[in-house]
mmJSON file of the N, C-alpha and C atoms, coordinates in Angstrom:
{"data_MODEL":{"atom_site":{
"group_PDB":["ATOM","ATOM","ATOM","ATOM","ATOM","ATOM","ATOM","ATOM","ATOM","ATOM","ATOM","ATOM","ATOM","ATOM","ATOM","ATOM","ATOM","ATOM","ATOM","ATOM","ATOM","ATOM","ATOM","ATOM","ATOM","ATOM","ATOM","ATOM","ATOM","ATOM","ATOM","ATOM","ATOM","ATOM","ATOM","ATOM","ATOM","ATOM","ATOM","ATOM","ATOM","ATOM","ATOM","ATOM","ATOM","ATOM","ATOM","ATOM","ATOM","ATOM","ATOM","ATOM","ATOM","ATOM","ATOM","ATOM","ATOM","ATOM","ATOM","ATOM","ATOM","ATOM","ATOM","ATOM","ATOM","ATOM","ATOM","ATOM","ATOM","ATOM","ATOM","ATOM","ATOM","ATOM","ATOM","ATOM","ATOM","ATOM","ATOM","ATOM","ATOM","ATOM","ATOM","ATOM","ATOM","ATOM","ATOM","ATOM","ATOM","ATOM","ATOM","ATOM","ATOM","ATOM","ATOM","ATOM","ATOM","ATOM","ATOM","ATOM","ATOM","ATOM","ATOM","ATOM","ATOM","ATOM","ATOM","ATOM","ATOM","ATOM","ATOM","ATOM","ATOM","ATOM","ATOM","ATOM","ATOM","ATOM","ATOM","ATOM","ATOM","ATOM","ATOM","ATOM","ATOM","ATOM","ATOM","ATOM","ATOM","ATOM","ATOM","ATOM","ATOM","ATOM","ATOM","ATOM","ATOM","ATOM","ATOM","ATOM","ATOM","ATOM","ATOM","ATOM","ATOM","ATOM","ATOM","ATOM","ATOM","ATOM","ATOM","ATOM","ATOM","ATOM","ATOM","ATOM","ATOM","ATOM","ATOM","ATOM","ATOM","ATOM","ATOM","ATOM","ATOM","ATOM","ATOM","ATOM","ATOM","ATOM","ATOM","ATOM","ATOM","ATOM","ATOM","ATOM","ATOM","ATOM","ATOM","ATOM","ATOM","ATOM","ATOM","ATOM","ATOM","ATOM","ATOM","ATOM","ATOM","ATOM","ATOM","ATOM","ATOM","ATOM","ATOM","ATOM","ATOM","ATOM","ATOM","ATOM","ATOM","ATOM","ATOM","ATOM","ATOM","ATOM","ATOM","ATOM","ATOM","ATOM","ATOM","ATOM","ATOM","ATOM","ATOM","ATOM"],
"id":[1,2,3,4,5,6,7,8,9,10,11,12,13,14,15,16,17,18,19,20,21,22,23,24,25,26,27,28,29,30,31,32,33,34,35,36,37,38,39,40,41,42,43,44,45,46,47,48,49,50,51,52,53,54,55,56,57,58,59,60,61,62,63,64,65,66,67,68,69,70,71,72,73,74,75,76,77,78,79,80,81,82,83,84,85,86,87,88,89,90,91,92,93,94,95,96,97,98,99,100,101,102,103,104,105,106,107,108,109,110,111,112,113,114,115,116,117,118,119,120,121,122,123,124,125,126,127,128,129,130,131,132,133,134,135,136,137,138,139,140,141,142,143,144,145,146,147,148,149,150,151,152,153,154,155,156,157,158,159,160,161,162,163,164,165,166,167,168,169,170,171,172,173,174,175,176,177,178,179,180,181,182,183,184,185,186,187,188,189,190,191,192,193,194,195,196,197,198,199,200,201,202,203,204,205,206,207,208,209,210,211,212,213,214,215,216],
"type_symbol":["N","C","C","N","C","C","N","C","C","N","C","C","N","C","C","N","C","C","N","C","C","N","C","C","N","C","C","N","C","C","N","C","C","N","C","C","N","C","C","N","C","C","N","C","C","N","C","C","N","C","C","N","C","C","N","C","C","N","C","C","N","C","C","N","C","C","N","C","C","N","C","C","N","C","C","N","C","C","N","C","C","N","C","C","N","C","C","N","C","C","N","C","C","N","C","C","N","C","C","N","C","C","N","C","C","N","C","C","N","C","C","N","C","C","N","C","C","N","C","C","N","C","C","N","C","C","N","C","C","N","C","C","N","C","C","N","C","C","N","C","C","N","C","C","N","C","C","N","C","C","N","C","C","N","C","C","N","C","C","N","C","C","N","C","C","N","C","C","N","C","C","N","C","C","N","C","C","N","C","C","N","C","C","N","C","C","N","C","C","N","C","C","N","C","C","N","C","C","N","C","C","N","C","C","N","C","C","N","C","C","N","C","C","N","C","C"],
"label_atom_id":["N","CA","C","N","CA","C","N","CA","C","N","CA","C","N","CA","C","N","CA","C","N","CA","C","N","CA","C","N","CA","C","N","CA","C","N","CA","C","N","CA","C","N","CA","C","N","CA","C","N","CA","C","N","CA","C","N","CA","C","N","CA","C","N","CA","C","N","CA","C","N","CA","C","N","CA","C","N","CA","C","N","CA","C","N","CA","C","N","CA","C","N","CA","C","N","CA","C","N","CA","C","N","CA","C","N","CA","C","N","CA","C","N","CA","C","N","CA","C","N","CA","C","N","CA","C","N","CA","C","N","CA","C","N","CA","C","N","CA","C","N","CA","C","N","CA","C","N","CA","C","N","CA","C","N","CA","C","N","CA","C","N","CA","C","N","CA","C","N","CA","C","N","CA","C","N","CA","C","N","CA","C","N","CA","C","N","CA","C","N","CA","C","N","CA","C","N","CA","C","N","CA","C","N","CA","C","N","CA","C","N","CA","C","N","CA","C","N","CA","C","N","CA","C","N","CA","C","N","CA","C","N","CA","C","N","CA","C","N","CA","C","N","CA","C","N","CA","C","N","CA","C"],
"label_alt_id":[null,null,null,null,null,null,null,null,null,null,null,null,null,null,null,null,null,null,null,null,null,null,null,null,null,null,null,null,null,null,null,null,null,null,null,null,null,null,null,null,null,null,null,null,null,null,null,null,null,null,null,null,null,null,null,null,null,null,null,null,null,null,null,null,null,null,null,null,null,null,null,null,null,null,null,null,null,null,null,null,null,null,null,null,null,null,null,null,null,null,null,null,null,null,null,null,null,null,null,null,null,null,null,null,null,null,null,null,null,null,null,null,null,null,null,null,null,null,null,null,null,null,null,null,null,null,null,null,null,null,null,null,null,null,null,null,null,null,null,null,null,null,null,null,null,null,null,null,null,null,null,null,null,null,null,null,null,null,null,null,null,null,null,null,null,null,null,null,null,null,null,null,null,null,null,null,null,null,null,null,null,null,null,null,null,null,null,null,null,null,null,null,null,null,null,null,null,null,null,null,null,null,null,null,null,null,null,null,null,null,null,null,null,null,null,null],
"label_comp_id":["UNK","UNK","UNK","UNK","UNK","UNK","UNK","UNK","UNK","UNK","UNK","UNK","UNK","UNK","UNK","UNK","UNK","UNK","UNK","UNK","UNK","UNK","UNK","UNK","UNK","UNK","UNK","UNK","UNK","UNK","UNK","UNK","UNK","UNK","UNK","UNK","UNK","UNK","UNK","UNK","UNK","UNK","UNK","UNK","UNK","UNK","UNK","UNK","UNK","UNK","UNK","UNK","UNK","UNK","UNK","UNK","UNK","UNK","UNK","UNK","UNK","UNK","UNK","UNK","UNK","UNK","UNK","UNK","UNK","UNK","UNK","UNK","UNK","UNK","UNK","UNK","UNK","UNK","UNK","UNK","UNK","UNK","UNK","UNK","UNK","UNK","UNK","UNK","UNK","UNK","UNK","UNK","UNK","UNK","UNK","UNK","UNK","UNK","UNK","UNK","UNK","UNK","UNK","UNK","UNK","UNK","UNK","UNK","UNK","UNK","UNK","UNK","UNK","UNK","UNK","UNK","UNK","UNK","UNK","UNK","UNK","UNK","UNK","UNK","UNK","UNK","UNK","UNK","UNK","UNK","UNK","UNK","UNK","UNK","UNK","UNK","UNK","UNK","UNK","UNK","UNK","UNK","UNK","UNK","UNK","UNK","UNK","UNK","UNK","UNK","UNK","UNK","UNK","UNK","UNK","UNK","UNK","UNK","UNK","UNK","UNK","UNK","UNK","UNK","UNK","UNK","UNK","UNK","UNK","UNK","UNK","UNK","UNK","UNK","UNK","UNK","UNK","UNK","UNK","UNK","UNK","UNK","UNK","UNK","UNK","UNK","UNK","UNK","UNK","UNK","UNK","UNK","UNK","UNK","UNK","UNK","UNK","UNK","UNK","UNK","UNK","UNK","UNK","UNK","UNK","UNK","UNK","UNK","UNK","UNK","UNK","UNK","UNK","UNK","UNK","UNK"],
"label_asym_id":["A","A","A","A","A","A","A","A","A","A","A","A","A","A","A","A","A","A","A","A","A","A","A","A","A","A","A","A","A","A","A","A","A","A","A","A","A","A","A","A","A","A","A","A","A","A","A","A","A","A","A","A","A","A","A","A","A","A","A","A","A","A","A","A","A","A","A","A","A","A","A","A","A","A","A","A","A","A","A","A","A","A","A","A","A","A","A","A","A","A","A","A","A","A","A","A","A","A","A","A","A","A","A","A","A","A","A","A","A","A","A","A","A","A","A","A","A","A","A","A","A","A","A","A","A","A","A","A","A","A","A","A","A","A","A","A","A","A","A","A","A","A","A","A","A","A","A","A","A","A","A","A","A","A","A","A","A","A","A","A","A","A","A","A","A","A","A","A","A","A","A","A","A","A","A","A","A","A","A","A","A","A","A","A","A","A","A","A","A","A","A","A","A","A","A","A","A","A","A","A","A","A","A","A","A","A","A","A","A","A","A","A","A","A","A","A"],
"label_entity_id":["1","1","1","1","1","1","1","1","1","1","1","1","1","1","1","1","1","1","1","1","1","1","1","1","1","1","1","1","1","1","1","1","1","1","1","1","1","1","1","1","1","1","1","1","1","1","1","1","1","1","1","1","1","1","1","1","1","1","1","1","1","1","1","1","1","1","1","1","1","1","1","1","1","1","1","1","1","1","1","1","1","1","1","1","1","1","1","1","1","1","1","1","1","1","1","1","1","1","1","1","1","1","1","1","1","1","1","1","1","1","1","1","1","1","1","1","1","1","1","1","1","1","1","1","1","1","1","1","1","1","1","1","1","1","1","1","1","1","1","1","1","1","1","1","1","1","1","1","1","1","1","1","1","1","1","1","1","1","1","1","1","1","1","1","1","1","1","1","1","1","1","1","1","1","1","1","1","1","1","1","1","1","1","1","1","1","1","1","1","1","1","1","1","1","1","1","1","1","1","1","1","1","1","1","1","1","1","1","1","1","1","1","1","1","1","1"],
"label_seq_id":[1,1,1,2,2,2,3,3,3,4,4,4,5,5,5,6,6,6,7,7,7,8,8,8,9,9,9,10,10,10,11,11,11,12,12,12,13,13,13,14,14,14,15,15,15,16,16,16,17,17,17,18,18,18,19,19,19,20,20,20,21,21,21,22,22,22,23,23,23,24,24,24,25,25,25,26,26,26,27,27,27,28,28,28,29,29,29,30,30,30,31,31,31,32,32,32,33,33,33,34,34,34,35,35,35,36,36,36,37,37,37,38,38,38,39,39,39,40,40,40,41,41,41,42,42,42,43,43,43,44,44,44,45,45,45,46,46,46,47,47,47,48,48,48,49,49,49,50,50,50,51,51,51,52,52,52,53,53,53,54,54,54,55,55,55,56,56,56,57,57,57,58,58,58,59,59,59,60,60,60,61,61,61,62,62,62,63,63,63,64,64,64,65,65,65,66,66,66,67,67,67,68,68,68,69,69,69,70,70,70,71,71,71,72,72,72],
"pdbx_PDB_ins_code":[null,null,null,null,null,null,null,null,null,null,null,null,null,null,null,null,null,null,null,null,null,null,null,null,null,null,null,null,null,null,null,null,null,null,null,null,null,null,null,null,null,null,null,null,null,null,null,null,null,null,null,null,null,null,null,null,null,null,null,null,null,null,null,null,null,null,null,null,null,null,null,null,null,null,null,null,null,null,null,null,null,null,null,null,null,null,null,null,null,null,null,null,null,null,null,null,null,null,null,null,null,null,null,null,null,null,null,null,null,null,null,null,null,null,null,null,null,null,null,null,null,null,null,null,null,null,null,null,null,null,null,null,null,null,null,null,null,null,null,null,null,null,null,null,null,null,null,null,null,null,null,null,null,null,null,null,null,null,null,null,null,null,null,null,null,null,null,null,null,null,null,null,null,null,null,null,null,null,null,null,null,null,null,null,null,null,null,null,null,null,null,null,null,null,null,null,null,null,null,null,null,null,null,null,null,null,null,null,null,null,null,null,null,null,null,null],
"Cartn_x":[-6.133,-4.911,-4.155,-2.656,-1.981,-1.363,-1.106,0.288,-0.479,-0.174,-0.106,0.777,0.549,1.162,1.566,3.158,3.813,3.941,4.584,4.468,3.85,2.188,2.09,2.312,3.036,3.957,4.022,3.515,3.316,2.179,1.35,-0.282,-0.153,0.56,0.41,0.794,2.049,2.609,1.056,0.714,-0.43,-1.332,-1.834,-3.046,-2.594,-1.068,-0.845,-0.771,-0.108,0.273,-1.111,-1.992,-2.843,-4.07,-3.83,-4.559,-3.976,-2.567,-1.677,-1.91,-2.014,-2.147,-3.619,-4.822,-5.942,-6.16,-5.033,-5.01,-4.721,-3.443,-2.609,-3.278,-4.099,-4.76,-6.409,-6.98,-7.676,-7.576,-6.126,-5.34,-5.1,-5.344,-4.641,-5.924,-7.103,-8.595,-8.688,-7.673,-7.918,-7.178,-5.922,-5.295,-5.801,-6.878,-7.351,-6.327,-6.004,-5.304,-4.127,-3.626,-2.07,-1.794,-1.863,-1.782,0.059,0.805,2.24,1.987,1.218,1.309,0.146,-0.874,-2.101,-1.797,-0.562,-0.245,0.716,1.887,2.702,1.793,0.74,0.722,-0.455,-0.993,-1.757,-0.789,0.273,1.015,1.625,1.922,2.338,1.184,-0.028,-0.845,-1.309,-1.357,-1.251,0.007,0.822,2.009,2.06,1.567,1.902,0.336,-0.663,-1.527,-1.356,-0.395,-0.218,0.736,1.792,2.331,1.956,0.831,0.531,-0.36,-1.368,-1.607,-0.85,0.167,0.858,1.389,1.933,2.785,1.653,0.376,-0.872,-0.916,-0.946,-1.483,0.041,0.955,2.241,2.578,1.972,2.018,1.287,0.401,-0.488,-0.364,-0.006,0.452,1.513,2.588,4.389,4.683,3.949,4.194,5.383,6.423,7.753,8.06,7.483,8.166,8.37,9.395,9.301,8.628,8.14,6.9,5.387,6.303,4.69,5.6,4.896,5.146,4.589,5.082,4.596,4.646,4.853,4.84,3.436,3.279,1.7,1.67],
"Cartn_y":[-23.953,-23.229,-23.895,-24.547,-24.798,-24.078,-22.694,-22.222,-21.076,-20.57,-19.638,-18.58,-17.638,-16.433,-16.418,-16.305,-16.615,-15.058,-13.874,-12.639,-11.988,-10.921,-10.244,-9.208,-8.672,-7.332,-6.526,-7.496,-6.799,-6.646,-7.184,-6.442,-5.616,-5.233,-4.434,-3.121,-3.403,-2.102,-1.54,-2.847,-2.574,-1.748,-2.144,-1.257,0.322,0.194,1.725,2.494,2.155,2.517,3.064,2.243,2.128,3.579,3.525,4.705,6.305,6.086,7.674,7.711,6.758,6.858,8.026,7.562,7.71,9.395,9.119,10.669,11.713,11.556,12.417,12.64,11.706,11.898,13.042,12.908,13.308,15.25,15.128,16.515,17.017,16.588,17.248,18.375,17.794,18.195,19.898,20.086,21.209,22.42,21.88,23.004,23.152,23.597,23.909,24.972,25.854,27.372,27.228,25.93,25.684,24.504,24.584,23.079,22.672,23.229,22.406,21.97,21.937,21.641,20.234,20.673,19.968,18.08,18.881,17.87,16.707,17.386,16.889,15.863,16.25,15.603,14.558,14.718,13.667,12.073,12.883,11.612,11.459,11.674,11.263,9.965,10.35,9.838,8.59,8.652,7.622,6.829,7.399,6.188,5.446,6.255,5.352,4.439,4.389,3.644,2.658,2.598,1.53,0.465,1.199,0.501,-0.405,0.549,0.035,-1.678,-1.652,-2.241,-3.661,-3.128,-4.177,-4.533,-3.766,-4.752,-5.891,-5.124,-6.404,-7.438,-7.738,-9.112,-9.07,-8.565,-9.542,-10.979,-11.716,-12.652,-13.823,-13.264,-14.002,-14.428,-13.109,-13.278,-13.832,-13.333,-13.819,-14.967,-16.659,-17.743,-17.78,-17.701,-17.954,-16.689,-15.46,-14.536,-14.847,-14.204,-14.387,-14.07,-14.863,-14.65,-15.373,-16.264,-17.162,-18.867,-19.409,-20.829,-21.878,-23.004,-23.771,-25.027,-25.294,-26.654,-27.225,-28.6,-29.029,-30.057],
"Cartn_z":[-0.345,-0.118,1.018,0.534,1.406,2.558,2.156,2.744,3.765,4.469,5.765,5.559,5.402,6.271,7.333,7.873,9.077,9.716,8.891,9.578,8.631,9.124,8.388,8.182,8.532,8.912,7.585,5.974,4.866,4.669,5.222,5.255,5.998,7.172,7.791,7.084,6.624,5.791,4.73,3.886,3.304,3.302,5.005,5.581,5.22,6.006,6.15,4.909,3.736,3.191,2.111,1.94,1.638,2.156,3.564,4.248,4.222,4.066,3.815,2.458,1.464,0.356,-0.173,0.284,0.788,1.133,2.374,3.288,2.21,1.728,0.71,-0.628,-0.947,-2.166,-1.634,-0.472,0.121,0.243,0.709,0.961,0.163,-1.121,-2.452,-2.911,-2.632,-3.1,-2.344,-1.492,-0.295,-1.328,-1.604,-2.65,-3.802,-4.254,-5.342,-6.536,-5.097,-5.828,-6.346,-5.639,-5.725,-6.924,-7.849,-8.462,-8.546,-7.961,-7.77,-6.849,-5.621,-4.183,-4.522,-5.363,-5.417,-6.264,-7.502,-8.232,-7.382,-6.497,-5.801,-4.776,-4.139,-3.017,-3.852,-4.881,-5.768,-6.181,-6.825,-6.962,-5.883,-4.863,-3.656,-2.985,-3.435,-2.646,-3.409,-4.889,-5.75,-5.923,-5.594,-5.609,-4.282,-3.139,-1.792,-1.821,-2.695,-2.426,-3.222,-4.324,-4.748,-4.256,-3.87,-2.895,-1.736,-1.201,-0.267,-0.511,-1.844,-2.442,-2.93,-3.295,-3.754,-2.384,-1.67,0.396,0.572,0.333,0.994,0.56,-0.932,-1.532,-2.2,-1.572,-1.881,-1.652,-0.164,0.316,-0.441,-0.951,-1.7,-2.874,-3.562,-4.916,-5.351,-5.076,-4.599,-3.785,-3.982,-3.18,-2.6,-3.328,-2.774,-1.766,-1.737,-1.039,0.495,1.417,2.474,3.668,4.151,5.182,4.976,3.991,3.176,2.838,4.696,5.016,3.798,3.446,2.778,3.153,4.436,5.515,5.309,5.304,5.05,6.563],
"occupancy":[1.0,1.0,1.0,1.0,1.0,1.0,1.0,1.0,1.0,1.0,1.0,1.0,1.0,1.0,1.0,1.0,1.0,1.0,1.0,1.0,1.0,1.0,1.0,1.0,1.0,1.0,1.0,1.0,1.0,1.0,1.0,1.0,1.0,1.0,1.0,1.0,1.0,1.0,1.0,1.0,1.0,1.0,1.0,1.0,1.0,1.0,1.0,1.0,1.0,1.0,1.0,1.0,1.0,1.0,1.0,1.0,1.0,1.0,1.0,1.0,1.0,1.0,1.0,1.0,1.0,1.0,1.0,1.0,1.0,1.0,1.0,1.0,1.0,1.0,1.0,1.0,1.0,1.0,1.0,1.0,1.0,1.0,1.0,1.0,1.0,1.0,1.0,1.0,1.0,1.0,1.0,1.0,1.0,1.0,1.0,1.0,1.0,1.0,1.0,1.0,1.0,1.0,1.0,1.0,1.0,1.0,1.0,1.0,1.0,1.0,1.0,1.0,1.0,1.0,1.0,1.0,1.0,1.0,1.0,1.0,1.0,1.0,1.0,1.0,1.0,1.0,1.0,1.0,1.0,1.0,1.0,1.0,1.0,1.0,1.0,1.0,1.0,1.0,1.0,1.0,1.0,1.0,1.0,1.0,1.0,1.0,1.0,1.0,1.0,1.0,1.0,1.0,1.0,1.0,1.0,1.0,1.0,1.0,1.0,1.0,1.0,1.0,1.0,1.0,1.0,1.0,1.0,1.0,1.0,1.0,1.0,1.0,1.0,1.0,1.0,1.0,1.0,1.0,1.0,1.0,1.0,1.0,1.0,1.0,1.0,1.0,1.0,1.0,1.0,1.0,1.0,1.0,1.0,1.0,1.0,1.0,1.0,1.0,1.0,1.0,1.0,1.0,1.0,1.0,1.0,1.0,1.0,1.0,1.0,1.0,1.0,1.0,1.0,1.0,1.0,1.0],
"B_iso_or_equiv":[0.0,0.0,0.0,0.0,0.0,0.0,0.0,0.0,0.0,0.0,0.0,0.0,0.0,0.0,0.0,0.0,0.0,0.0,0.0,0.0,0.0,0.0,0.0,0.0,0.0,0.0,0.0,0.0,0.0,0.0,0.0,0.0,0.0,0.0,0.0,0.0,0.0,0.0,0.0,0.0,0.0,0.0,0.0,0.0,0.0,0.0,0.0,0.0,0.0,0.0,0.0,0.0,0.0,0.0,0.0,0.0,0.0,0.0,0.0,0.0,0.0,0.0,0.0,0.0,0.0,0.0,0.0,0.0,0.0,0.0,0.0,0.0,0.0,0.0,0.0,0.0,0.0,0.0,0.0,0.0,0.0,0.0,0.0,0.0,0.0,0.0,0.0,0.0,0.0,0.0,0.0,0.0,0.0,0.0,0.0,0.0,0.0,0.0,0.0,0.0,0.0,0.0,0.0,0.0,0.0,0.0,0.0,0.0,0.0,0.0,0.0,0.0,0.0,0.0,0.0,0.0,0.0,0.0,0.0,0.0,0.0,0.0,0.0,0.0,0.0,0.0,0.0,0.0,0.0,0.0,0.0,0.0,0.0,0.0,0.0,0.0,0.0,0.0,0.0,0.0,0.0,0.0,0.0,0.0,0.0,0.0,0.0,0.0,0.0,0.0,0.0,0.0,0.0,0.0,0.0,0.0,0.0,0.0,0.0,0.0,0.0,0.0,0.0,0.0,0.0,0.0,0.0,0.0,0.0,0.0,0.0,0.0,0.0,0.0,0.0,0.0,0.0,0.0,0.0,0.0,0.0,0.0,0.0,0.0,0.0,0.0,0.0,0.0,0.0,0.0,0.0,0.0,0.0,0.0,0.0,0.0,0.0,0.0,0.0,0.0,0.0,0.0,0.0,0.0,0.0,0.0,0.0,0.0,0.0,0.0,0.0,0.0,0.0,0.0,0.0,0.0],
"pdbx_formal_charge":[null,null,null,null,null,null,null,null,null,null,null,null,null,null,null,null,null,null,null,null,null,null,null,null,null,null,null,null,null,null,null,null,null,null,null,null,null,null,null,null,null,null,null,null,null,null,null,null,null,null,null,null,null,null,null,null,null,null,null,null,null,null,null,null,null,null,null,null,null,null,null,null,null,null,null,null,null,null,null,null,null,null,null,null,null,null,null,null,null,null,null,null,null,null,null,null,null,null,null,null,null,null,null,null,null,null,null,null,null,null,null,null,null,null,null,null,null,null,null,null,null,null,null,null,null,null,null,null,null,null,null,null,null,null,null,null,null,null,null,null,null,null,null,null,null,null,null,null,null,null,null,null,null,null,null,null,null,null,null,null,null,null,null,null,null,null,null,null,null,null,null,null,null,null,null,null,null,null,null,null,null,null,null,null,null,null,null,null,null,null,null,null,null,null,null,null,null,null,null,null,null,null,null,null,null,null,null,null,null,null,null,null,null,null,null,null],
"auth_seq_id":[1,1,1,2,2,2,3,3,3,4,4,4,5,5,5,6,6,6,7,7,7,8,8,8,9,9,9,10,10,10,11,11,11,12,12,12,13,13,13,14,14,14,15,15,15,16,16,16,17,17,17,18,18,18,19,19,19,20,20,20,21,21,21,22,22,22,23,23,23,24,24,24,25,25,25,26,26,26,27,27,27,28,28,28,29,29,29,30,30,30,31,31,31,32,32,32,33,33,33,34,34,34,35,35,35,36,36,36,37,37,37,38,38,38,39,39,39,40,40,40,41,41,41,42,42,42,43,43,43,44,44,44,45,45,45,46,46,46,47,47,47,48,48,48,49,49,49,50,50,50,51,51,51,52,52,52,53,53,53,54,54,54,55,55,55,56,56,56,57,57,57,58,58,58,59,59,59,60,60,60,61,61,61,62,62,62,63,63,63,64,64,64,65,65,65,66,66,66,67,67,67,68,68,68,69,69,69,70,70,70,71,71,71,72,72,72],
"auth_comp_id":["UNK","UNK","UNK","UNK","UNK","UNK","UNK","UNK","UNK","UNK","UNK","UNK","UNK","UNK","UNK","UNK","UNK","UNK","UNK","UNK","UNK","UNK","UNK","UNK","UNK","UNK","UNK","UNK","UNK","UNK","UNK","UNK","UNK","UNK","UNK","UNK","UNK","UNK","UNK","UNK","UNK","UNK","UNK","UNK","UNK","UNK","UNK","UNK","UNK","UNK","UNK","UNK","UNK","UNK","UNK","UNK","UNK","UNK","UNK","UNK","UNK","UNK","UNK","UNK","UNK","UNK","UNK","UNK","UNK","UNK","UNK","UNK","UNK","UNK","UNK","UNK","UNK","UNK","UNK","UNK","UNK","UNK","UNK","UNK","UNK","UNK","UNK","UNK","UNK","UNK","UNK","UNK","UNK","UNK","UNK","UNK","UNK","UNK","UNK","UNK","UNK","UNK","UNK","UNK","UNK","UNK","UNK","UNK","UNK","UNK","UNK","UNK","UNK","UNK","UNK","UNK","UNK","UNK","UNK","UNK","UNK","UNK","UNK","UNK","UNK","UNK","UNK","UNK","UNK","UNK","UNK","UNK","UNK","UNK","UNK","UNK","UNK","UNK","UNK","UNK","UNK","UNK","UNK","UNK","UNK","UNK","UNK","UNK","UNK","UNK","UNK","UNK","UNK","UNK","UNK","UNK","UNK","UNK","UNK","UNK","UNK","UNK","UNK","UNK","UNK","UNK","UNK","UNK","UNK","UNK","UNK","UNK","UNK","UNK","UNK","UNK","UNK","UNK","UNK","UNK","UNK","UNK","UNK","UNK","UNK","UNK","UNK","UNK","UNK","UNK","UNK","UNK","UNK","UNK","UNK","UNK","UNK","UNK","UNK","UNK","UNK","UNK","UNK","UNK","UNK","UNK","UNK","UNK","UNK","UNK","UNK","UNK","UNK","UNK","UNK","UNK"],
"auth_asym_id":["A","A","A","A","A","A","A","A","A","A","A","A","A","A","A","A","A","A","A","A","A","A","A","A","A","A","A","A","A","A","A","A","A","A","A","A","A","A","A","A","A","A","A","A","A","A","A","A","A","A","A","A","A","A","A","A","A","A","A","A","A","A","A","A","A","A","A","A","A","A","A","A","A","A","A","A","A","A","A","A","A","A","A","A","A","A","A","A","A","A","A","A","A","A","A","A","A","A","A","A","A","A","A","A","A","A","A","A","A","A","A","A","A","A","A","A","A","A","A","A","A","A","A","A","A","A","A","A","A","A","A","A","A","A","A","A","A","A","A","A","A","A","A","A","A","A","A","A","A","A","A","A","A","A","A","A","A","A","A","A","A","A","A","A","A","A","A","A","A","A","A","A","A","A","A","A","A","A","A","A","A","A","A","A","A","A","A","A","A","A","A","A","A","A","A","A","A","A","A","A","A","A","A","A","A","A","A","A","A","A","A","A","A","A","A","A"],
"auth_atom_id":["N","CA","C","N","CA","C","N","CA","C","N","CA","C","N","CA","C","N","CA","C","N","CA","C","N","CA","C","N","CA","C","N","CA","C","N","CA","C","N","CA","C","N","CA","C","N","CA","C","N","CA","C","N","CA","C","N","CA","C","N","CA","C","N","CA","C","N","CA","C","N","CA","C","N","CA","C","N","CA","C","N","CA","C","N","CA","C","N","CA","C","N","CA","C","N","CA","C","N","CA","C","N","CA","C","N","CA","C","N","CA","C","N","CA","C","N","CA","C","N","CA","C","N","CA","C","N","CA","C","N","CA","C","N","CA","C","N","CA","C","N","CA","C","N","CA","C","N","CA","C","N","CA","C","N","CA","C","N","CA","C","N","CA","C","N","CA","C","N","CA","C","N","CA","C","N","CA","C","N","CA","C","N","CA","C","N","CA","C","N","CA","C","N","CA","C","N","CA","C","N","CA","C","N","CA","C","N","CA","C","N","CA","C","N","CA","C","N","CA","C","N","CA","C","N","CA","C","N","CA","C","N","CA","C","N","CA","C","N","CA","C","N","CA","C","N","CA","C","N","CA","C"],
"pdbx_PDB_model_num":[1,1,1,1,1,1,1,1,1,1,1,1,1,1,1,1,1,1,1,1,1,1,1,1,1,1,1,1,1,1,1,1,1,1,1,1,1,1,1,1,1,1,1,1,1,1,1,1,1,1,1,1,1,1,1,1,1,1,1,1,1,1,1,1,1,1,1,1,1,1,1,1,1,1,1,1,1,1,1,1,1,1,1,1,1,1,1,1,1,1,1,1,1,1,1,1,1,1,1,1,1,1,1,1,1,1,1,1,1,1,1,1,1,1,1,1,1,1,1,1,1,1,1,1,1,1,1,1,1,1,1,1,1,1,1,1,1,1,1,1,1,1,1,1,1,1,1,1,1,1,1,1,1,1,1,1,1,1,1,1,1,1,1,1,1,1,1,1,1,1,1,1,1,1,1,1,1,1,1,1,1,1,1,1,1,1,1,1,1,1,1,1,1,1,1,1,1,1,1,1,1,1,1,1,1,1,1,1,1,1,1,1,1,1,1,1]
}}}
């Protein structure tokens, strides 16, 4: 592998997004009684973990994106 990661500021998003993702999907398990509250914060928590997912190995995956040096 040639290229470097110059800012990772999208792994970073990654991490996070990845961990509220996590949290929210976590929090959903508490409302049993409520399933509008239970369903809402499920896909809340599945959509921000994919996100978060995809911010991380954007750099990686996405050569050309910005924040991914290709100087040798």
């Amino acid at each position: 592998m040639n290229d470097t990661v110059v800012v990772p500021r999208t792994i970073f998003k990654g991490y996070l997004g990845f961990m509220a993702g996590t949290a929210l999907t976590s929090l959903s398990g508490i409302f049993t009684k409520h399933p509008k509250t239970k369903n809402t914060l499920l896909a809340a928590g599945i959509l921000t973990a994919l996100y978060g997912t995809f911010a991380f190995v954007r750099p990686f995956v996405i050569k050309d994106a910005p924040g991914v040096d290709k100087t040798k």
